[in-house]
Structure formats: C-alpha cells, structure tokens
N, C-alpha and C positions, 0 to 999 in steps of 0.2 A: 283514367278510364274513359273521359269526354274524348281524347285524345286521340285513342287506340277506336274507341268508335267512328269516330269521324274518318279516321282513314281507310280502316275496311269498305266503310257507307260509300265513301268515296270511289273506290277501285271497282264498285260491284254496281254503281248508278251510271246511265247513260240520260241522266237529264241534267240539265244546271241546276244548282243547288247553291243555297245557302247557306252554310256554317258557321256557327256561331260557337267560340272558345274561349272557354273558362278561365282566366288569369288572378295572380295577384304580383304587381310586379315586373309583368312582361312574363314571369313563372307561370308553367303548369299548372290552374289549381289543381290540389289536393282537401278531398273532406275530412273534417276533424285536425287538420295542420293548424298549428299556431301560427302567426303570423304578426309580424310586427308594424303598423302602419306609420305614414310619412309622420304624422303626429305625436309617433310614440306608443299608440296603446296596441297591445298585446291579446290579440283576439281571434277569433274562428270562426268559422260562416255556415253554419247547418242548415240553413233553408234558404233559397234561391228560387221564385218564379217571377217570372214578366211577359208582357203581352207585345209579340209583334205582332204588327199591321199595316195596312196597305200598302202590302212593297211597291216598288215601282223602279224600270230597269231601264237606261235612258239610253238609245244607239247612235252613231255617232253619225248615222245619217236621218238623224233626226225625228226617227217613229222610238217607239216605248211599245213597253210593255208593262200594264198596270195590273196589280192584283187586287182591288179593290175590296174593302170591305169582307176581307177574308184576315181571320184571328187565330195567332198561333201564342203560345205557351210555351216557354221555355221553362223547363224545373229540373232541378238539378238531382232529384230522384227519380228522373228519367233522362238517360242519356238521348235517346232515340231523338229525343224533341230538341232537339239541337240544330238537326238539320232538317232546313224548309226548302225540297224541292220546289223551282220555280217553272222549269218551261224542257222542253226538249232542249239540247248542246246546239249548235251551229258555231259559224266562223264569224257572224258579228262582232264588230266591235262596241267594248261596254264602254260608255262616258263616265256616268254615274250612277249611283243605287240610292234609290230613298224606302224610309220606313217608317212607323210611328213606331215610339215606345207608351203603349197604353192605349185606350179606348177610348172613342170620340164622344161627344157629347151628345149627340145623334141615338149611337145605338146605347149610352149609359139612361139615354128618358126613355127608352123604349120598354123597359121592364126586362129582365133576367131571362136567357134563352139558353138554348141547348147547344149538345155538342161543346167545343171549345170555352162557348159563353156561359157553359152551365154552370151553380153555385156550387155545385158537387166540388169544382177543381179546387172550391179555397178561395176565390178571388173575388164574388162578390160582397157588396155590404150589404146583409138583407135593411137595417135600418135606414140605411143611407140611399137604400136603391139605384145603385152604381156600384161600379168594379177598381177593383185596385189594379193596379195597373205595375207595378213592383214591388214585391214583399223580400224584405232581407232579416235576416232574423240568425242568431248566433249567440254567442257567449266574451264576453272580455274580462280580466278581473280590472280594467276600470270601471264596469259599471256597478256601482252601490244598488243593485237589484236584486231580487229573488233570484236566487242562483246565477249572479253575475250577468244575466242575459240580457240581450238587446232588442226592438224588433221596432221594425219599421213598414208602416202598410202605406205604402205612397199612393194615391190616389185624388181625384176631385176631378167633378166636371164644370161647376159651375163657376161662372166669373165674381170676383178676380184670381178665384184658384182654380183656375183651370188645368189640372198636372200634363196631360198629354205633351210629348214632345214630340217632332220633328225632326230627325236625322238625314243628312245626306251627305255621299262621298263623294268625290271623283274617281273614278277606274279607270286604266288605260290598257285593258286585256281583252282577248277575244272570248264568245261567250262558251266556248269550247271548255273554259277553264273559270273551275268552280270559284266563289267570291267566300273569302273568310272576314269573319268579323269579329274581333277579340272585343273581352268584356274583362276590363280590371277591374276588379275591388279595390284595390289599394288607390286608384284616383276617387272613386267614391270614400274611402276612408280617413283619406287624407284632406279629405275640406272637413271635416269635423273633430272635435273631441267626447269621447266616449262617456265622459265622466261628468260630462253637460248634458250630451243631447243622447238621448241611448231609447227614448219611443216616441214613438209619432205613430198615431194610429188612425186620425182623421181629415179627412183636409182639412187647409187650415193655412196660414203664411212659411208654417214652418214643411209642410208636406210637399209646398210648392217650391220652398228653397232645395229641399231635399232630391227632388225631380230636376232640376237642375245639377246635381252631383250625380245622381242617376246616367242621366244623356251625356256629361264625360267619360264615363266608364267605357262608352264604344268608339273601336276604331278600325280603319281599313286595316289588314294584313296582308 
C-alpha cells in the first residue's frame, strides 16, 4: 500500500520530495504479516509512528537548504505521511540529507503545541511533558504479555537520556530526482530479544539504548 502510494505521489509531484518506505528485510512491509526476526522471534508490527525533523539538503556547491524546526509524522495508518515534500525540483546536485529522528529539547520544554506537535496525534507524555519521538508497538508470541504484545514508546529529552537522533547520508543525484529512504524493522528487531525486553515506555537507559536500534533502521535507497 506505502508502495503503490509513493509511486502515484511521485508521478503526480513537481517538487523534491522525501519518501520514506516501509521494510522488513529489504521486503515490502506488509500489516498484519508475520515476520520472523534476525533473533528468532516471530512477530508483527501494528502501530508505527515517528517524528521527522529539521531536514536539511546539502548542494554540492556548497549552499543547503534547511527546513528548520518544522515536524513531520510518519504513521503507518496514514500512508499519505510518508512523503515530506521539500523544495521545488531543479538540476542541483545533492551531497547529502540530514534529519532528526524525534524532537529537540528546545521545543519538548516548551510545553505541547499544535498542528503536527498536537497531543491529539498520540505522541505526547502529558506527565512527562515531552514527546515521544517513536512508538512501535505489535504482537509476538515470544512475549509472555497480555495478548502477546509488545510496545515501545521511545522518547527522552533530558540528559543523560536524551533519545533524539541525528541522521545523515550522502547522495550523489541531481535534485531533479526524489530521495528514498527505507525504514527496516527487522534491523530494529534484530538487536533485541522479545521475550526480555518487549516495553519500554519511559525514558530511561533502556529507551535510549532502544533509539539507538531505532536510527539503524534508516537507510539511503
């Protein structure tokens, strides 16, 4: 479905764009698939949201283009939010792409705000007063839980758990041609076992090692 949308979005957009796509694998995800991870455990991935941020597009004559302090949502109950138009197309050449996975510490003391940042989406902690920054959440029958499920609310602003991550690639294409950026589960699933760690719902050392498996999961295509 992410798939078949991306590509329509794409034939019918005359602006650069961002694409972000679903994997497990190197595979298509698919909702509700079983899936078997590099660890062994046998599981499926029903809820998927994360927060990019301040993209930033680097030309290879040395200006950028920064999108600063602008907050996008990817959820997997919306395909649509997959793709983060960036700029009009031109013939520049790209270097590299940077992004945050999650929200700054900055706008997490700021108090809960609208649009993107509003609590409505699911992402904020009203007690914690900060946002979660990736929630993965699904079912495996390794986990000894209430209906086998699992969920993971990754999040922290303050030090030493500061979850935010940092991503950057290199690209050697013209800006003519859109940037994909696949998102595997199975590198995320594969640094853990299910039948140990299966909730994390605070920050904490373990929500910060988890954001760390999080930021492997993205890769240029």
């Amino acid at each position: 479905m992410l798939s078949c949308f991306c590509l329509s979005a794409q034939a019918q957009s005359d602006s650069l764009a961002l694409y972000f796509q679903l994997e497990f694998d190197k595979l298509p995800f698919e909702l509700h698939k079983k899936y078997v991870s590099g660890t062994k455990d046998t599981l499926s991935v029903e809820s998927f949201k994360c927060y990019v941020s301040n993209i930033k597009i680097q030309y290879q004559d040395a200006s950028s283009l920064a999108i600063e302090n602008r907050y996008y949502i990817l959820d997997l109950e919306h395909p649509e939010t997959f793709k983060v138009p960036i700029s009009k197309k031109s013939n520049q050449q790209i270097t590299t792409i940077t992004f945050d996975i999650g929200i700054d510490s900055l706008t997490a003391t700021s108090g809960a705000m609208d649009g993107t940042l509003d609590p409505i989406k699911g992402m904020y902690w009203a007690w914690q007063s900060g946002y979660i920054n990736t929630k993965i959440e699904g079912k495996s029958s390794s986990c000894k839980t209430r209906n086998n499920e699992f969920q993971f609310h990754i999040g922290g602003y303050r030090e030493p758990y500061y979850a935010k991550r940092t991503l950057s690639f290199p690209i050697n294409k013209k800006s003519s041609k859109d940037i994909i950026i696949g998102i595997d589960f199975n590198r995320f699933f594969s640094s853990l076992k299910l039948q140990k760690t299966n909730s994390v719902m605070i920050p904490g050392k373990q929500a910060l090692q988890l954001a760390g498996y999080c930021s492997t999961m993205f890769y240029i295509k």
